[in-house]
MARGUMI-130641 format. One record per residue (C-alpha): x, y negated, z negated. Coordinates in nm, 2 decimals. Example, Ala and Ser with C-alpha at 12.3 -4.5 7.8 and 13.67 -1.06 7.14 Angstrom:
# MARGUMI-130641
{px->1.23&py->0.45&pz->-0.78}
{px->1.37&py->0.11&pz->-0.71}
END
This chain:
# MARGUMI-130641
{px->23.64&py->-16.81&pz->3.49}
{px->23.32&py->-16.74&pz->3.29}
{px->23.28&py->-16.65&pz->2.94}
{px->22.92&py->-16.53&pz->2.79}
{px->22.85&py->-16.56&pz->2.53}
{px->22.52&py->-16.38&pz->2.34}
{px->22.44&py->-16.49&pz->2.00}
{px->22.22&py->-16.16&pz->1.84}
{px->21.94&py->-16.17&pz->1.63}
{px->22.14&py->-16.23&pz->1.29}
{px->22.30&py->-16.55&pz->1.45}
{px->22.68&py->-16.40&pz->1.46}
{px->22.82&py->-16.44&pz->1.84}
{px->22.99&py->-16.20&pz->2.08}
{px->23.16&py->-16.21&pz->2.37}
{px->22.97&py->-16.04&pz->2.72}
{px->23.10&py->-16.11&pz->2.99}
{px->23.38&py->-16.30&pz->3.17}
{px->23.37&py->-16.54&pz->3.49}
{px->23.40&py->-16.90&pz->3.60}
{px->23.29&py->-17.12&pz->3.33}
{px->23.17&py->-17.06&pz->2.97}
{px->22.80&py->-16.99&pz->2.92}
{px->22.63&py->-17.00&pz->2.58}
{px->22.33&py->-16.84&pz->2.54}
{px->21.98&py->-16.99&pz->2.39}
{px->21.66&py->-16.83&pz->2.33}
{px->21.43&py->-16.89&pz->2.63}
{px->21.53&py->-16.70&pz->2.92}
{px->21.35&py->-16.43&pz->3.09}
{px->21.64&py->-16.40&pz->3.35}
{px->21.90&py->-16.33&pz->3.10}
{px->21.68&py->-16.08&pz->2.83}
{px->21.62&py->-15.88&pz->3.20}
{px->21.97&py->-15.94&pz->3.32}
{px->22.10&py->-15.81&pz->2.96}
{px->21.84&py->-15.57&pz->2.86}
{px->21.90&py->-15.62&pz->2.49}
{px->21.67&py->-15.74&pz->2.25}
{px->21.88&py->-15.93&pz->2.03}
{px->22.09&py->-16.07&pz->2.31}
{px->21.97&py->-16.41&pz->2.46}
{px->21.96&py->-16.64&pz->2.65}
{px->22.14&py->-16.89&pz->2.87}
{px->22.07&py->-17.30&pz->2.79}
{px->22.44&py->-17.44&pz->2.92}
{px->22.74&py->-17.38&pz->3.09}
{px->23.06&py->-17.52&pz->2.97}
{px->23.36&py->-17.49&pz->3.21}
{px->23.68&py->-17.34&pz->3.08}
{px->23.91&py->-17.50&pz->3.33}
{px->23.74&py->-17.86&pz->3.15}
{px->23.85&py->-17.74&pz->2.81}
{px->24.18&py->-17.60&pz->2.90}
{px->24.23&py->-17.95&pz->3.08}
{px->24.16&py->-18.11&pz->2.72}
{px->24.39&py->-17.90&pz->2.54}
{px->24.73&py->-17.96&pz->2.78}
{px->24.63&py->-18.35&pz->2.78}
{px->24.56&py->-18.35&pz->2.42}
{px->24.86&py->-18.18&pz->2.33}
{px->25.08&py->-18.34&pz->2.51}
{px->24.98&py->-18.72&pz->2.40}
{px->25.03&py->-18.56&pz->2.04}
{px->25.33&py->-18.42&pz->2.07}
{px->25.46&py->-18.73&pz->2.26}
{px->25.35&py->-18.92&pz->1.93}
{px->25.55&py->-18.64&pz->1.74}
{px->25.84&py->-18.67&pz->1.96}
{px->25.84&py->-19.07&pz->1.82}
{px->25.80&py->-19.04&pz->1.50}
{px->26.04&py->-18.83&pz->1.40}
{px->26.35&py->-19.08&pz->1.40}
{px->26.12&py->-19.36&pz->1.24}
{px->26.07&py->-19.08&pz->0.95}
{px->26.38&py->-18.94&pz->0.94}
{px->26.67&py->-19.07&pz->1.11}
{px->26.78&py->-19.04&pz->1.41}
{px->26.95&py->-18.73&pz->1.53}
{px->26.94&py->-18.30&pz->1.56}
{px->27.07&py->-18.28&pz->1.17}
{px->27.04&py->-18.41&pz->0.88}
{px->26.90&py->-18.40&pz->0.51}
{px->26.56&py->-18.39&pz->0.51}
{px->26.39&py->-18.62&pz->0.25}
{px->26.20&py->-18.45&pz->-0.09}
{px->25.83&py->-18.45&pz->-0.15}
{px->25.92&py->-18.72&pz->-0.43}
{px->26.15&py->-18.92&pz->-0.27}
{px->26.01&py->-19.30&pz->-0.13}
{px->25.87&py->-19.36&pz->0.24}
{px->26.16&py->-19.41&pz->0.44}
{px->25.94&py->-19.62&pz->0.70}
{px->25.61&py->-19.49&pz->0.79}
{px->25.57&py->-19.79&pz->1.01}
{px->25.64&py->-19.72&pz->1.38}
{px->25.80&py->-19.92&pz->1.61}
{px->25.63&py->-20.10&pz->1.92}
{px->25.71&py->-19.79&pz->2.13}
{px->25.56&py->-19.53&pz->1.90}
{px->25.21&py->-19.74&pz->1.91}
{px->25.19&py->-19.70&pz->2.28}
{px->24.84&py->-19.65&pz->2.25}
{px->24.56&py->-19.81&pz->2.06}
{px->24.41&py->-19.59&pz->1.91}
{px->24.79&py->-19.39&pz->1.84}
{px->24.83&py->-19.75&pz->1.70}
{px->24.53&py->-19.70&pz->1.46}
{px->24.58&py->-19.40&pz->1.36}
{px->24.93&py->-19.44&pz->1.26}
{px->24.84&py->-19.75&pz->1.07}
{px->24.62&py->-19.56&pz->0.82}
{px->24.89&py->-19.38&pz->0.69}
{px->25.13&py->-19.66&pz->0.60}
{px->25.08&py->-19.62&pz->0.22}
{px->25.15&py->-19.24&pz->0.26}
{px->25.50&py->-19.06&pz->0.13}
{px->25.69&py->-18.92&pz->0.44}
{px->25.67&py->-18.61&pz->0.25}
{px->25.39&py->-18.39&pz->0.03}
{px->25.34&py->-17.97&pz->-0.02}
{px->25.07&py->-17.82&pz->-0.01}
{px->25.07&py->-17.41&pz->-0.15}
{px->25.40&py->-17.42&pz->-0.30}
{px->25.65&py->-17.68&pz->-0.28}
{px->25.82&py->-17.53&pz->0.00}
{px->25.54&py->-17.55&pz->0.25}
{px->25.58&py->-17.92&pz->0.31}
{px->25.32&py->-18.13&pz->0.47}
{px->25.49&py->-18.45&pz->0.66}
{px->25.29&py->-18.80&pz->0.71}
{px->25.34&py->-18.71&pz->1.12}
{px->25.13&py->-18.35&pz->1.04}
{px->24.79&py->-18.55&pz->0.90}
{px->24.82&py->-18.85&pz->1.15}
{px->24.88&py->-18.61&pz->1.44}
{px->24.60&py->-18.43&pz->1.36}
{px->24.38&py->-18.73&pz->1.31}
{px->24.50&py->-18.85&pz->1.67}
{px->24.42&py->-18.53&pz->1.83}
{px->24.09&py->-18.49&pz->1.62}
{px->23.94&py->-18.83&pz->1.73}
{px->24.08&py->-18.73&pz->2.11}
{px->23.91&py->-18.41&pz->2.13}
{px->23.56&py->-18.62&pz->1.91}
{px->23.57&py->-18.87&pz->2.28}
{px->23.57&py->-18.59&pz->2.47}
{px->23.34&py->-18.33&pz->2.32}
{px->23.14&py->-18.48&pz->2.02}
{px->22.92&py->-18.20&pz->2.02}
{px->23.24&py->-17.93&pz->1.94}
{px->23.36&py->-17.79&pz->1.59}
{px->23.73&py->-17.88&pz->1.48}
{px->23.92&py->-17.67&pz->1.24}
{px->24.27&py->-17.81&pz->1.17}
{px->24.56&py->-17.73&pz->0.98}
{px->24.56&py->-18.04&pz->0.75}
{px->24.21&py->-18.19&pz->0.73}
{px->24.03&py->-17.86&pz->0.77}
{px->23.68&py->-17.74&pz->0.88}
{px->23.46&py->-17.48&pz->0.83}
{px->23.61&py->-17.13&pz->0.87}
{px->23.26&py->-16.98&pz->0.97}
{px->23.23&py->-16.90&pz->1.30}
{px->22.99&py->-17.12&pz->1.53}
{px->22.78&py->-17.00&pz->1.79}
{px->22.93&py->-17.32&pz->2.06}
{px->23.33&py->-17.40&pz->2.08}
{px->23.53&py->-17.49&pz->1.82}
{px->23.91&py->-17.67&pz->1.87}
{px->24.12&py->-17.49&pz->1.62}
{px->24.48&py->-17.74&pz->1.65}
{px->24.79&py->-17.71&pz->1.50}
{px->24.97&py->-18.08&pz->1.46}
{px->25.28&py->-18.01&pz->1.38}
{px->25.40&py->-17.55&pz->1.39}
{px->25.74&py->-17.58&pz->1.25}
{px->25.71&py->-17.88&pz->1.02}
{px->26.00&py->-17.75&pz->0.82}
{px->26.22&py->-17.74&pz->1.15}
{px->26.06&py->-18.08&pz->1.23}
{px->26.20&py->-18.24&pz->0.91}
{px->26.54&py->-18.09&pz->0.95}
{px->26.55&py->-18.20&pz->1.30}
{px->26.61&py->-17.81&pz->1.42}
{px->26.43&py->-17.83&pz->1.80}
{px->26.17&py->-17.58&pz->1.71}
{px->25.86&py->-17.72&pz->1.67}
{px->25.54&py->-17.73&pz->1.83}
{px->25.19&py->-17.92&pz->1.90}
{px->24.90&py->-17.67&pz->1.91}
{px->24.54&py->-17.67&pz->2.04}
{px->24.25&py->-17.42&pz->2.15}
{px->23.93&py->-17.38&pz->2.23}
{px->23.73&py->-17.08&pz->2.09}
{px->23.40&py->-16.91&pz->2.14}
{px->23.25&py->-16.68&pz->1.92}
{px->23.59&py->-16.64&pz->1.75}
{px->23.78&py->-16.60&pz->2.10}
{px->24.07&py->-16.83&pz->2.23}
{px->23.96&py->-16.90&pz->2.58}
{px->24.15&py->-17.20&pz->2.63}
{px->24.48&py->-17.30&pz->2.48}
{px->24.81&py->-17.52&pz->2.54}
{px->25.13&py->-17.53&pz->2.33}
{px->25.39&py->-17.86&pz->2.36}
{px->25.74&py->-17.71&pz->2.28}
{px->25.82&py->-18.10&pz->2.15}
{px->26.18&py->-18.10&pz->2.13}
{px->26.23&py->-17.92&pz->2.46}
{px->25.94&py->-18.10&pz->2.64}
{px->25.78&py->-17.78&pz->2.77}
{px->25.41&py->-17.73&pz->2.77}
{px->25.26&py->-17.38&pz->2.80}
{px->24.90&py->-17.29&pz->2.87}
{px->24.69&py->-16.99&pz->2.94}
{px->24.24&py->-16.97&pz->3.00}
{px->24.11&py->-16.63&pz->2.94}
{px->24.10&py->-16.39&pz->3.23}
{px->24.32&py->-16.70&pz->3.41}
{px->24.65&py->-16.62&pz->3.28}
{px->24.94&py->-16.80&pz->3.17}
{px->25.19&py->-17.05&pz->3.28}
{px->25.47&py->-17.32&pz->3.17}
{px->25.59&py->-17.63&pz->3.29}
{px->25.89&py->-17.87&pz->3.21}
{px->25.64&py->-18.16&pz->3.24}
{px->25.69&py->-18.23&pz->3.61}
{px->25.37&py->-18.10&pz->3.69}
{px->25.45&py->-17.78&pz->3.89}
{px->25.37&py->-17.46&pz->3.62}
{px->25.56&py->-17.10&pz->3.67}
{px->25.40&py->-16.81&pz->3.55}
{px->25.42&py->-16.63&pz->3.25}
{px->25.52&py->-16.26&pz->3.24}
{px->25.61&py->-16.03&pz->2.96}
{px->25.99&py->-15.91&pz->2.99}
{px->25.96&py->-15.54&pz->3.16}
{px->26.15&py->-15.39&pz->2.80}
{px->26.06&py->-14.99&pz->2.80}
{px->26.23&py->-14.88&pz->2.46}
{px->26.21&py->-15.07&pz->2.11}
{px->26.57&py->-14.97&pz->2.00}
{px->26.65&py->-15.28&pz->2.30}
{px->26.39&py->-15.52&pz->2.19}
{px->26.46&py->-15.87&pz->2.07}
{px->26.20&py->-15.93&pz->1.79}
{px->26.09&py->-16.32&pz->1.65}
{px->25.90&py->-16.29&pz->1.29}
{px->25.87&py->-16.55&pz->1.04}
{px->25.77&py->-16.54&pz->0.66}
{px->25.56&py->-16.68&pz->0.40}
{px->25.63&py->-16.95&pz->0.13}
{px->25.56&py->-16.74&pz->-0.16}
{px->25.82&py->-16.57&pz->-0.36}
{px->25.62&py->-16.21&pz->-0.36}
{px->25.53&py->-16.25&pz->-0.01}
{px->25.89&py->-16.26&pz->0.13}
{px->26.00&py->-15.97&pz->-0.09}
{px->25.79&py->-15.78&pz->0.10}
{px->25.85&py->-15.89&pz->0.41}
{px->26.23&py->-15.92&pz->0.32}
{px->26.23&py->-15.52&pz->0.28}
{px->26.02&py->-15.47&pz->0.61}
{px->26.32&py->-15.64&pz->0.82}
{px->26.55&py->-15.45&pz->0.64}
{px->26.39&py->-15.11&pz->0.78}
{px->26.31&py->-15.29&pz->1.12}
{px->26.62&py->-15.44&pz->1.21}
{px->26.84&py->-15.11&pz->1.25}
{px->26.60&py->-14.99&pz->1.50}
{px->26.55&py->-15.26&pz->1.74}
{px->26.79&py->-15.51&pz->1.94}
{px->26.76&py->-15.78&pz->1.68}
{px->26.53&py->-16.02&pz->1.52}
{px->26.54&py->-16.40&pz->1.52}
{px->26.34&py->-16.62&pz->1.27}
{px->26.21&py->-16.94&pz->1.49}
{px->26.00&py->-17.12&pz->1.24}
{px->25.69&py->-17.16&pz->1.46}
{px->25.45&py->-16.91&pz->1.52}
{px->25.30&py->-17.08&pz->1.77}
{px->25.64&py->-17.11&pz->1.99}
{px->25.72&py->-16.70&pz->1.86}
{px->25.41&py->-16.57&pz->2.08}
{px->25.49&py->-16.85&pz->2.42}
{px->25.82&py->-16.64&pz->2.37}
{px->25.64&py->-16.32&pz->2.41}
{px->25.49&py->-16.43&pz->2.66}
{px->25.83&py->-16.62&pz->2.89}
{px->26.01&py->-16.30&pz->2.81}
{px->26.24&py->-16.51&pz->2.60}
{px->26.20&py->-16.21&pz->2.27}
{px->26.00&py->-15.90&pz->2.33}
{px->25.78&py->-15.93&pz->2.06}
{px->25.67&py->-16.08&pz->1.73}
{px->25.50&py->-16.00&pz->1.42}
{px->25.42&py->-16.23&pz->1.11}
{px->25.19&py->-16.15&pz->0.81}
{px->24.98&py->-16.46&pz->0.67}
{px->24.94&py->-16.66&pz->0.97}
{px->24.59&py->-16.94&pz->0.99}
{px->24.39&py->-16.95&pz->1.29}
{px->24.57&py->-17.21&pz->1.42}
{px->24.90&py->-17.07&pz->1.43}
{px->24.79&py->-16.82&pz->1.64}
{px->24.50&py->-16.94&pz->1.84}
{px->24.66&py->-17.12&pz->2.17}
{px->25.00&py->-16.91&pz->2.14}
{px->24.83&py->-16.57&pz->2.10}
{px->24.58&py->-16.64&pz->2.41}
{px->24.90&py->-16.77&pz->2.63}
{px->25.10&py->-16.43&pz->2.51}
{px->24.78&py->-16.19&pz->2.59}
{px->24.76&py->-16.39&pz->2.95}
{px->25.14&py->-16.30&pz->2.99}
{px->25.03&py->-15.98&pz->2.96}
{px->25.11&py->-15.84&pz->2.62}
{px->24.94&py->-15.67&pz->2.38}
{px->24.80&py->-15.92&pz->2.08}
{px->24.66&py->-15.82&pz->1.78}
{px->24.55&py->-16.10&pz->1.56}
{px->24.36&py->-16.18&pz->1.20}
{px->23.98&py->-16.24&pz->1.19}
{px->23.96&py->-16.59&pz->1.34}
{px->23.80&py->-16.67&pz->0.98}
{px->24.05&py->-16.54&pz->0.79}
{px->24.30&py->-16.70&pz->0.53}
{px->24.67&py->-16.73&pz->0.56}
{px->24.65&py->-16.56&pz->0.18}
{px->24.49&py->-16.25&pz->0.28}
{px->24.78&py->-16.16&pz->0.45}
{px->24.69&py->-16.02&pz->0.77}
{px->24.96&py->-15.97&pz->1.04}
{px->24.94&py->-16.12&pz->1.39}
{px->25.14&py->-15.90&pz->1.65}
{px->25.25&py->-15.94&pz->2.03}
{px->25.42&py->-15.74&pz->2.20}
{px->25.52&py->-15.67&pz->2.58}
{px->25.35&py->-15.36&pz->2.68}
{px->25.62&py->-15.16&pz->2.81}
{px->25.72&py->-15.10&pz->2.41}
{px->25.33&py->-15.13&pz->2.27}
{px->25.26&py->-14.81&pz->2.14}
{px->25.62&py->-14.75&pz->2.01}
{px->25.65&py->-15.04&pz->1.86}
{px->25.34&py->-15.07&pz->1.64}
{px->25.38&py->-14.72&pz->1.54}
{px->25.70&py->-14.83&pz->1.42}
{px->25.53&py->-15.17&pz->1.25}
{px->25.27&py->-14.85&pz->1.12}
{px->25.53&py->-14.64&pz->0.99}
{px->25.68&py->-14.92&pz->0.78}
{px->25.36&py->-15.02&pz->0.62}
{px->25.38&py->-15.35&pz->0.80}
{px->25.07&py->-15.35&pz->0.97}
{px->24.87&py->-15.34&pz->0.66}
{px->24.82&py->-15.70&pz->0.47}
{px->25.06&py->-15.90&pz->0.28}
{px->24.87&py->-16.07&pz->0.06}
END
């Protein structure tokens, strides 16, 4: 496959054309200004191949969600259940054992947090931030940095610029579910994409507990594998009517938020099969996309919730409608996918309850 991209004359990038491999575009080139016709569209200088960065994304995911997959008894205790330990309480042991530093530079990273609590918040003291979120992401940032050095990152803990660049940016996702990760509920995910001008075109998620990875490159579709190596194809359950769809949504971690998203379920839920509340956005859209719930919605969600997840669940056929890709979880806007036997039902329905407006 081949994405263009054309940068215009005010610098801001859009997508042209699709193909084998990724081409961004450079002032300079007769070939292209004739091919294109445009006079703020230029110019070709490189070509980047999709298939080399969705190759990043499934390796770099799944050596962090490997390191996830150890951590979490060192942090926590063994076992599915359990209390999970406050922002304020001491480190149970954020050293890890000889098998969770299977890797030097795993080893390094993980040593740089040893003076950190298990547990901090970050917008509200429900939306926790665990020591395996920020060394996860360090791990998959200095990955991606051997790989690429030339690339943006945007990440969920140490951040980035939100602005849009004109190459690829890796928008990753450590730990979606870190709740679910501290209660030891299996619903949790690794996360990491490649963008272009705004626009997943690569992407894998790591299902952690369950050991699944799922992938999708633009125009390339989407598949799964249990990690043997062999990958099945993703399709979109063939649902027709909304009253017998199974709907995944999730909510906010502020009070006002959830009121209002409390009161759209309650006018939802009547009219469709039923709704189920994963925790991880990023898991909710591979869902769309496996045909394991026929859609899902969610106001509020960062470009890293839905980057990888909402490319494998558009591959997989459905219809996805998602934020700005430099938007703010606190603007509210609301990600949807949806299988498209119910689309048009089903987000009038999301219109006619007001819930495809923002939640701020």
């Amino acid at each position: 496959m081949i994405v263009t991209q054309a940068i215009g004359a005010t610098g801001s990038p859009r997508v042209i054309g699709v193909s084998d491999s990724l081409w961004i575009r450079h002032p300079g080139s007769p070939v292209e200004r004739a091919a294109i016709a445009c006079a703020d569209i230029v110019y070709v200088e490189q070509t980047i191949p999709v298939d080399e960065l969705a190759a990043i994304a499934v390796d770099v995911a799944q050596e962090a969600a490997a390191h996830v997959r150890r951590r979490r008894p060192e942090l926590f205790g063994p076992g599915l259940s359990g209390t999970a330990p406050s922002a304020d309480a001491p480190p149970a042991s954020t050293e890890p054992t000889e098998a969770a530093a299977s890797t030097e530079s795993a080893e390094a990273v993980v040593s740089t947090q040893s003076a950190e609590a298990v547990v901090s918040t970050k917008s509200t003291e429900t939306d926790p931030v665990t020591v395996a979120d920020t060394e996860t992401e360090r791990l998959v940032r200095e990955r991606l940095r051997r790989a690429r050095p030339d690339d943006d990152i945007l990440g969920e803990e140490d951040g980035g610029t939100r602005a849009v660049p004109s190459g690829v940016r890796w928008v990753v996702d450590p730990i979606d579910g870190t709740v679910n990760f501290m209660y030891g509920i299996p619903a949790y995910a690794v996360s990491v994409a490649a963008q272009v001008g705004g626009r997943s075109v690569a992407g894998a998620v790591v299902d952690v507990a369950r050991g699944i990875v799922y992938g999708a490159t633009r125009g390339g579709g989407a598949w799964m594998s249990d990690g043997t190596g062999a990958r099945t194809e993703l399709r979109c359950n063939p649902v027709e009517r909304t009253e017998l769809a199974l709907v995944a949504t999730g909510f906010g971690y502020a009070a006002g938020r959830r009121r209002a998203q409390g009161r759209i379920v309650a006018e939802l839920l009547p009219r469709v099969r039923d709704i189920r509340r994963v925790g991880a956005a990023a898991l909710d859209l591979c869902m769309v996309a496996s045909g394991a719930v026929d859609a899902h919605y969610e106001h509020g969600l960062s470009p890293w919730d839905w980057a990888a997840g909402g490319l494998i669940a558009a591959e997989a056929g459905a219809v996805v409608i998602t934020p700005p890709p430099d938007s703010r979880a606190d603007e509210g806007h609301v990600t949807v996918a949806v299988a498209p036997g119910i689309a048009d039902e089903f987000l009038a329905l999301l219109d006619e309850l007001g819930a495809r407006e923002p939640i701020a």
